[in-house]
C-alpha positions in Angstrom: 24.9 -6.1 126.9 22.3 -3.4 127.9 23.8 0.0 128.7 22.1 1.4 132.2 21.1 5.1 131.8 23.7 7.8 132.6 23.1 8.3 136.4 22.0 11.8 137.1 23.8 13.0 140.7 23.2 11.5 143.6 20.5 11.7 145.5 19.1 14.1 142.6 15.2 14.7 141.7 13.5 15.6 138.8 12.9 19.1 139.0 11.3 20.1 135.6 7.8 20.0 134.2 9.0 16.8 132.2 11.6 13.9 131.5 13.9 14.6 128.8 14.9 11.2 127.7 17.9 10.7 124.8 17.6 7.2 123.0 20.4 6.3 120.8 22.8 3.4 120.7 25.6 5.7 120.2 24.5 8.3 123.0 27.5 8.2 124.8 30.2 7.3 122.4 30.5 10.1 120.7 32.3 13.1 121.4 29.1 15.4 119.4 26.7 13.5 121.7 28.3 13.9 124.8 29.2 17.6 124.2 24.8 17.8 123.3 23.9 16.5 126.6 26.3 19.2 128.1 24.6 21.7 126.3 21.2 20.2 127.0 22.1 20.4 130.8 22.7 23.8 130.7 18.8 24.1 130.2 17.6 21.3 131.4 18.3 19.8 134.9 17.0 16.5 134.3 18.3 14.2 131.5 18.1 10.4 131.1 20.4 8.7 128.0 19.5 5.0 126.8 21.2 3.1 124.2 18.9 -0.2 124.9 15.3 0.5 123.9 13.7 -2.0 126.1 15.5 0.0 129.2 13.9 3.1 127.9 10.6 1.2 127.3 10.4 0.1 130.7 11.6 3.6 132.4 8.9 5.1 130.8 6.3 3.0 132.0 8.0 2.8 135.3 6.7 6.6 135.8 3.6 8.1 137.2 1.0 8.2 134.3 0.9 11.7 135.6 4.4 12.3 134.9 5.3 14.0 131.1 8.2 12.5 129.0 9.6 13.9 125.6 11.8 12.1 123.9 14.6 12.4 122.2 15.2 8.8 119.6 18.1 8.3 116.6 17.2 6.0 113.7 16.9 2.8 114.0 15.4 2.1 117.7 12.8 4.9 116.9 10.9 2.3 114.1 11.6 -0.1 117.1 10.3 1.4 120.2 7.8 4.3 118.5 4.9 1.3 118.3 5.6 -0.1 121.2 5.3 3.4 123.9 3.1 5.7 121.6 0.2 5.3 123.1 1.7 5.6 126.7 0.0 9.0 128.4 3.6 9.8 129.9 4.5 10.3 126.4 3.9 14.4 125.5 6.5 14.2 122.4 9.0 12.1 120.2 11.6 14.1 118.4 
């Protein structure tokens, strides 16, 4: 079953120069990655978690081609997705 992305708050809109978007398939399972997106949200008011690369796939092209996404992607859905959205011109960086 495909996870939805973490919901930011209600009614809330991206504020930042970019998307921060975290894709792993154990995003929010474990404690370390749940206590990173707190830290990350400290910075960062805007951040989307996937742990279904299609999802991710389609919320990227779902934005504005002006709109600027970096990505954040954990081992084995990188070699998945990474061919698939590269040449997307949301896309500013994979990390």
């Amino acid at each position: 079953m495909a996870a939805a992305p973490t919901p930011q708050r209600p009614g809330s809109k991206n504020l930042e120069t970019f998307y921060l978007l975290w894709l792993d398939a154990s995003v929010n399972k474990t404690e370390e990655n749940v206590e990173a997106q707190q830290y990350l949200r400290t910075s960062i008011n805007y951040l989307e978690t996937f742990e279904n690369d299609k999802q991710s796939e389609c919320y990227i092209q779902s934005l504005s081609s002006d709109d600027r996404v970096v990505l954040i992607v954990s081992g084995q859905l990188g070699q998945i997705i990474v061919p698939h959205i590269h040449s997307l011109r949301q896309l500013s960086s994979i990390y």
